[in-house]
DOBABA-843529 format. One record per residue (C-alpha): x, y, z; residue number from 1. Coordinates in Angstrom, 1 decimal, decimal comma. Each point is the difference from the previous one (the first is absolute). Layout:
<sites>
site u: X v: Y w: Z num: NUM
...
</sites>
This chain:
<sites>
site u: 27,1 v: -3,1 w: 20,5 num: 1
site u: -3,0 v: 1,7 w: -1,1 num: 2
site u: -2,6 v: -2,2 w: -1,9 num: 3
site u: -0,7 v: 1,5 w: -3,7 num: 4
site u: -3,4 v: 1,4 w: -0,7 num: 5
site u: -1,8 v: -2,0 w: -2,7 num: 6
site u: -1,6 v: 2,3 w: -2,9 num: 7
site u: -3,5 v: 0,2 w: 0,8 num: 8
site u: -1,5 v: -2,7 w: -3,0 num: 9
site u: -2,8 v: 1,6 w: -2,2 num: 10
site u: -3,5 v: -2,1 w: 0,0 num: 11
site u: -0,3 v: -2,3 w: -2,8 num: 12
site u: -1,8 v: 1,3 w: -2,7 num: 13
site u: -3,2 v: -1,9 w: -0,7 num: 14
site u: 0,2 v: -2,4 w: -2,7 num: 15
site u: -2,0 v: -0,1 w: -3,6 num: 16
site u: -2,8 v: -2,4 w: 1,4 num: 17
site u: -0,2 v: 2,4 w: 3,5 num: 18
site u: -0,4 v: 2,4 w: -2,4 num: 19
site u: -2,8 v: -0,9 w: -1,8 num: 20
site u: -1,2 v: -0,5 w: 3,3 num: 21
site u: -0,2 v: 3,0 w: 1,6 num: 22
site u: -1,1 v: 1,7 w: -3,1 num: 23
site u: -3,3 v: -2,3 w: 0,3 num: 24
site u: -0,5 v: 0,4 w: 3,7 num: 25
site u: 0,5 v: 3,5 w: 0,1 num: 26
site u: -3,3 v: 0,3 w: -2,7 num: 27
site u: -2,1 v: -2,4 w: 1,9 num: 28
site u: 0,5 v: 2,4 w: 3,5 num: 29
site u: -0,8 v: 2,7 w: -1,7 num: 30
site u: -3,2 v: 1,8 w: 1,5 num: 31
site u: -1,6 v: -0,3 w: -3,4 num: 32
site u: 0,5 v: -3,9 w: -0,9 num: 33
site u: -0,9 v: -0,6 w: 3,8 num: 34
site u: -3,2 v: 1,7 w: -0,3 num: 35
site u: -0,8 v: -1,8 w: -2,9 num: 36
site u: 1,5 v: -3,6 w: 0,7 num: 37
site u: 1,5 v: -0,5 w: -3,2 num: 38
site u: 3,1 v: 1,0 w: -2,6 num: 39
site u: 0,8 v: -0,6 w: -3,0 num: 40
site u: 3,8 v: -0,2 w: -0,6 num: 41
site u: 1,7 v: -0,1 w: -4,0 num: 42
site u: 3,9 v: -1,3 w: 0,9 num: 43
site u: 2,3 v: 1,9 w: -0,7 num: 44
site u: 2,2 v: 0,3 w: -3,4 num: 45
site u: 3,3 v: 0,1 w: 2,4 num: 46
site u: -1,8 v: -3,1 w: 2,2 num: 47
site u: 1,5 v: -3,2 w: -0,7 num: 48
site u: -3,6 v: -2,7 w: -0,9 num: 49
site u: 1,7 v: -2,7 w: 2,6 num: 50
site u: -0,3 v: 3,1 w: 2,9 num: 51
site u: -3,3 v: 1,1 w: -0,6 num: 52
site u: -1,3 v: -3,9 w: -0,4 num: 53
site u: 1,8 v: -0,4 w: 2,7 num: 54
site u: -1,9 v: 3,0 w: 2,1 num: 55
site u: -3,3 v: -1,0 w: -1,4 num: 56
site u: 0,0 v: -3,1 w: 1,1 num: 57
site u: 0,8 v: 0,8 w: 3,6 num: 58
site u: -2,7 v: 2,3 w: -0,2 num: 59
site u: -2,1 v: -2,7 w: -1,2 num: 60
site u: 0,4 v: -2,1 w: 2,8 num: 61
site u: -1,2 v: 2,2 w: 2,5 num: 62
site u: -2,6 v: -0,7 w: 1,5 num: 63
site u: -3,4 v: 2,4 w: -1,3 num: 64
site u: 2,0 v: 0,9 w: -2,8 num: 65
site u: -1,2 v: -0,2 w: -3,4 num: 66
site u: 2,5 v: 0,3 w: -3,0 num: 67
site u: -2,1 v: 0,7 w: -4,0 num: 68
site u: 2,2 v: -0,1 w: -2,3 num: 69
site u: -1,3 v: 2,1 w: -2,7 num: 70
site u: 0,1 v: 0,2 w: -4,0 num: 71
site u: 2,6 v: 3,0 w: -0,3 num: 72
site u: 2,7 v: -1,7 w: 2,5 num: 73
site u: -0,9 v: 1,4 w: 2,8 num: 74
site u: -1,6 v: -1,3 w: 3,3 num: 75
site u: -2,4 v: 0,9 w: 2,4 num: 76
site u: 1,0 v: -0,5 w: 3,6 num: 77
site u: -3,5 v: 0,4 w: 2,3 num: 78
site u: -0,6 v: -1,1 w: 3,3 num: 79
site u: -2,4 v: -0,4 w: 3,2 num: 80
site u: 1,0 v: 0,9 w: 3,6 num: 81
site u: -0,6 v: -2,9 w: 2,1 num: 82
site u: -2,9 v: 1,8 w: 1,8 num: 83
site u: -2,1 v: -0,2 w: -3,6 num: 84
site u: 0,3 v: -3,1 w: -0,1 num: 85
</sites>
C-alpha cells in the first residue's frame, strides 16, 4: 500500500508582535541608521501599544543600547559597538 503524500504545510505567518519586530530591525540595519548609531521610530497606527512596549523593551535590555523616549511619542534607539566602548 502506498503511503499518502502529506500537503506541503505553508510557514507560519509571523505574528503581530514579530511584526513590529521586524519592522524595527529592518530600520536599525539599514546602512543609514548604522552609520549613524541611532533611530528614531513613531509606532505604528496599525501597531498594537502592548507590541511595540513589548519590542522596546527588549531593545532596552540590550546591552550598549540606549532607548529616549521623546516628547512626540516616539523613541530614539542609539547604540555603541562593543569596540567603542
Amino acid at each position: 500500500m502506498a503511503k499518502a503524500k502529506k500537503a506541503p504545510t505553508l510557514p507560519k505567518p509571523p505574528s503581530p508582535y514579530e511584526l513590529v519586530g521586524l519592522r524595527v530591525l529592518k530600520i536599525i540595519n539599514s546602512p543609514s541608521a548604522q552609520k549613524a548609531k541611532s533611530v528614531i521610530l513613531t509606532r505604528l497606527p496599525e501597531e498594537a501599544p502592548e507590541y511595540w512596549e513589548g519590542v522596546l523593551e527588549e531593545f532596552g535590555e540590550a546591552d550598549n543600547v540606549t532607548l529616549d523616549f521623546l516628547d512626540d511619542g516616539s523613541v530614539e534607539i542609539s547604540w555603541v559597538t562593543p569596540d567603542e566602548d
